[in-house]
NUTOR-650212 format. One record per residue: x, y, z of N, C-alpha, C, CB in turn; residue in three letters; residue number from 1. Coordinates in steps of 0.2 Angstrom, whole numbers, plus 2048, in hexadecimal, padded with zeros to 3 digits. Glycine has a CB too. Example, Ala and Ser with C-alpha at 12.3 -4.5 7.8 and 13.67 -1.06 7.14 Angstrom:
BEGIN
PT   nxx   nyy   nzz   caxx   cayy   cazz   cxx   cyy   czz   cbxx   cbyy   cbzz   zase   minu
PT   842   7E4   827    83E    7EA    827   842   7F0   827    839    7EA    82D    ALA      1
PT   840   7F5   823    844    7FB    824   840   800   827    846    7FD    81D    SER      2
% end
This chain:
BEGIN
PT   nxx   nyy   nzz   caxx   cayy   cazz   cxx   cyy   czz   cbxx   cbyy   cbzz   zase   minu
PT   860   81F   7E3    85A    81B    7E3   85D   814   7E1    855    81E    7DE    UNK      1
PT   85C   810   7E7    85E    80B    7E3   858   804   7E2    865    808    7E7    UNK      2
PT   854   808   7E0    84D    803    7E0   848   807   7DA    849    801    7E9    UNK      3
PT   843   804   7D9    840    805    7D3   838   806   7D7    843    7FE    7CE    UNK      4
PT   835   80A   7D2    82E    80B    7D6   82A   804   7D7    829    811    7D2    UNK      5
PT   82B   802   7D1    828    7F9    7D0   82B   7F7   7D6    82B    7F3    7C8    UNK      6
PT   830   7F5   7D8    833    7F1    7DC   831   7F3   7E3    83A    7F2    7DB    UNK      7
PT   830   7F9   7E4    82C    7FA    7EC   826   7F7   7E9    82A    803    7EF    UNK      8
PT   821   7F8   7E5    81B    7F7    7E5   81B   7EE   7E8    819    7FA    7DF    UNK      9
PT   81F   7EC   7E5    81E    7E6    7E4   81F   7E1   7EB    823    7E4    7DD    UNK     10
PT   825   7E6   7EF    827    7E3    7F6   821   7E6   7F9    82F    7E6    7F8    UNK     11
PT   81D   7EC   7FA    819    7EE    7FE   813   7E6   7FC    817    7F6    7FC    UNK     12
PT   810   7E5   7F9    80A    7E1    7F6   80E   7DB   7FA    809    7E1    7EC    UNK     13
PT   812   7D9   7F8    816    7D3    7FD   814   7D3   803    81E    7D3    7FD    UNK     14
PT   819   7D7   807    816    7D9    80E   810   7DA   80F    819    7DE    810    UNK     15
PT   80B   7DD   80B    803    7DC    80F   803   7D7   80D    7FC    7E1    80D    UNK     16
PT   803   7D3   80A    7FF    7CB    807   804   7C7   80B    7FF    7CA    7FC    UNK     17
PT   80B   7C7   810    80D    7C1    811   80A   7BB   814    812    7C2    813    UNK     18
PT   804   7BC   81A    800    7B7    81A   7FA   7B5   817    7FF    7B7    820    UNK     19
PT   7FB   7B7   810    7F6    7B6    80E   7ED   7BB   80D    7F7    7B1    812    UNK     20
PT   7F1   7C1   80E    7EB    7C6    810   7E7   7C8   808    7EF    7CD    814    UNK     21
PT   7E3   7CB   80B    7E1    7CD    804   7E1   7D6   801    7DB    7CB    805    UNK     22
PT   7E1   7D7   7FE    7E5    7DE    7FF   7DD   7E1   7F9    7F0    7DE    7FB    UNK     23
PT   7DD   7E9   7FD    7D8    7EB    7FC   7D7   7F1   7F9    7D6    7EA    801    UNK     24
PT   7DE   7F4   7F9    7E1    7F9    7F5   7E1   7F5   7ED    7E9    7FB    7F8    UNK     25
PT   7DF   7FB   7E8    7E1    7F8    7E1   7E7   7F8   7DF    7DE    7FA    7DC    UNK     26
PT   7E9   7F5   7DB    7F1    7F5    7DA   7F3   7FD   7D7    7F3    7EF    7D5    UNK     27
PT   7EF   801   7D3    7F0    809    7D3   7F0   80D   7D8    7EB    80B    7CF    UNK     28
PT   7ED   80B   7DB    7ED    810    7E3   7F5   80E   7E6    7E6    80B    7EB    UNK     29
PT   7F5   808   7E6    7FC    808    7E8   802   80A   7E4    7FE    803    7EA    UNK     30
PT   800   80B   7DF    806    80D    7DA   806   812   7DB    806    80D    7D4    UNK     31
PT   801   817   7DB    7FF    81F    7DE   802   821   7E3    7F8    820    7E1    UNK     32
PT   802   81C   7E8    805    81F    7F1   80D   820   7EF    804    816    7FA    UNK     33
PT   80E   818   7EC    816    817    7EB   817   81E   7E8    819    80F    7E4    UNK     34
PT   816   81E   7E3    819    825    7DE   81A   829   7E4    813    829    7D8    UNK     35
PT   814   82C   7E4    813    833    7E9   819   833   7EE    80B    834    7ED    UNK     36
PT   81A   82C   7F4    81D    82C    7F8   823   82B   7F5    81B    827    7FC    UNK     37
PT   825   827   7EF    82E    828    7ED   831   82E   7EE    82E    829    7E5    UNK     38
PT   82D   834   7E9    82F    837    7E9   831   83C   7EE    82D    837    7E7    UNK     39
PT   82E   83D   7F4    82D    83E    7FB   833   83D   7FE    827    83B    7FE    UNK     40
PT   836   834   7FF    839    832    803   840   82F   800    835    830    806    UNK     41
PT   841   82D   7F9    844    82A    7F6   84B   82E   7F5    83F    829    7F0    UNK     42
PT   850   82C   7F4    857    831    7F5   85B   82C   7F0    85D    833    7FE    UNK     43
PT   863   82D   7EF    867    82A    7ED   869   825   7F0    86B    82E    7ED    UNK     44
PT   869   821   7F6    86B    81E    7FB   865   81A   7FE    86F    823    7FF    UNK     45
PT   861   81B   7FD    85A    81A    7FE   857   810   7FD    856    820    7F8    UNK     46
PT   858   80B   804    858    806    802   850   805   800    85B    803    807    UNK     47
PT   851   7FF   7FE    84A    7FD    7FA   845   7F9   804    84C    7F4    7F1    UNK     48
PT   848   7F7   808    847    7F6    80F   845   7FD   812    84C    7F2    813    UNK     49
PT   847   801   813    846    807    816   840   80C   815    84A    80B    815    UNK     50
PT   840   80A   80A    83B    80F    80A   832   80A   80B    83E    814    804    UNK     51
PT   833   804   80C    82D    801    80E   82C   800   814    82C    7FC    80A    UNK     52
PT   833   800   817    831    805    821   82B   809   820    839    80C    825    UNK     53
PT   82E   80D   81E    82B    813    81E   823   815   81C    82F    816    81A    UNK     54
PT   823   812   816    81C    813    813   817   80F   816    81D    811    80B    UNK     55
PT   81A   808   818    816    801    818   80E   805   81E    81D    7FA    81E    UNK     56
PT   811   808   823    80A    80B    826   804   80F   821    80C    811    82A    UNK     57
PT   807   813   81D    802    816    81B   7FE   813   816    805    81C    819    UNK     58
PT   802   80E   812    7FE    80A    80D   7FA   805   812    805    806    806    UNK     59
PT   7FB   804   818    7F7    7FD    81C   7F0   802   81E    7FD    7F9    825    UNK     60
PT   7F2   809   81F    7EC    80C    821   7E8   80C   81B    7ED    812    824    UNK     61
PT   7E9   80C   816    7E6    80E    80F   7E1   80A   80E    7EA    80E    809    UNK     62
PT   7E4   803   80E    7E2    7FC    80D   7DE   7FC   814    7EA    7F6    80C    UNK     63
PT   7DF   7FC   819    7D8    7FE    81E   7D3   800   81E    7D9    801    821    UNK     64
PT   7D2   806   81E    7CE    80B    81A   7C9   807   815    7D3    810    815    UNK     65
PT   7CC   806   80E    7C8    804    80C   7C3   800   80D    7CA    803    809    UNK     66
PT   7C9   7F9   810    7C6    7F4    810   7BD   7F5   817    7CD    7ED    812    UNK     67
PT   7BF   7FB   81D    7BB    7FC    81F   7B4   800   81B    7BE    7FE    824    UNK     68
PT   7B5   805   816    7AF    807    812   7AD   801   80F    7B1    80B    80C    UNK     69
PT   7AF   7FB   80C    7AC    7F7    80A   7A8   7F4   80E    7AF    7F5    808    UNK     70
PT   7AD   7F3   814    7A7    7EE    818   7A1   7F4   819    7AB    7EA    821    UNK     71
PT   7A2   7F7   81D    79A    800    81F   795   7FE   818    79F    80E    81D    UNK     72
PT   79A   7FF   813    795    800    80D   790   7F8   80B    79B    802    806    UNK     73
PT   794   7F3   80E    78E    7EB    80D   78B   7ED   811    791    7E2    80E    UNK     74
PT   78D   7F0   819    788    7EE    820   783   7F1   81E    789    7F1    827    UNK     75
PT   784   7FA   81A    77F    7FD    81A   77A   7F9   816    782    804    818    UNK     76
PT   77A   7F8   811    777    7F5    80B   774   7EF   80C    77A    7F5    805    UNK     77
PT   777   7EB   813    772    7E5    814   76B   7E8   819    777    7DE    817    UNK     78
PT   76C   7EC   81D    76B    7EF    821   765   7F0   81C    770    7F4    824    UNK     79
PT   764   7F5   817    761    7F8    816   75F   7F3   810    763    7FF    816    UNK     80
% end
């Protein structure tokens, strides 16, 4: 392991936000994924680039997701 769980976390949030985005995941949700996925994918040899290859999809679907409940959940409620 040559990286630290902080240190993914911190490169992943970079990469969603590099133009400026807004991110929609809380920062515990992502801490959550990182963990869970560390452990999963993480080895001795294991670059700190590879393993946010890796993850970067699943945390972008996450942050998707949400951000689309939220939007359903205003439409619904202006709607109604």
């Amino acid at each position: 392991m040559k990286f630290t769980k902080d240190e993914a976390y911190k490169e992943l949030v970079a990469k969603m936000t590099a133009k400026g985005e807004k991110l929609n995941l809380s920062q515990r949700s992502i801490n959550e994924q990182v963990e869970h996925l560390y452990s999963l994918l993480v080895g001795e040899e294991t670059e700190l680039a590879d393993f946010i290859e890796k993850v970067l999809p699943f945390v972008k679907t996450s942050d998707a997701n949400v951000r689309n409940d939220v939007s359903q959940g205003i439409k619904d409620y202006r709607t109604k």
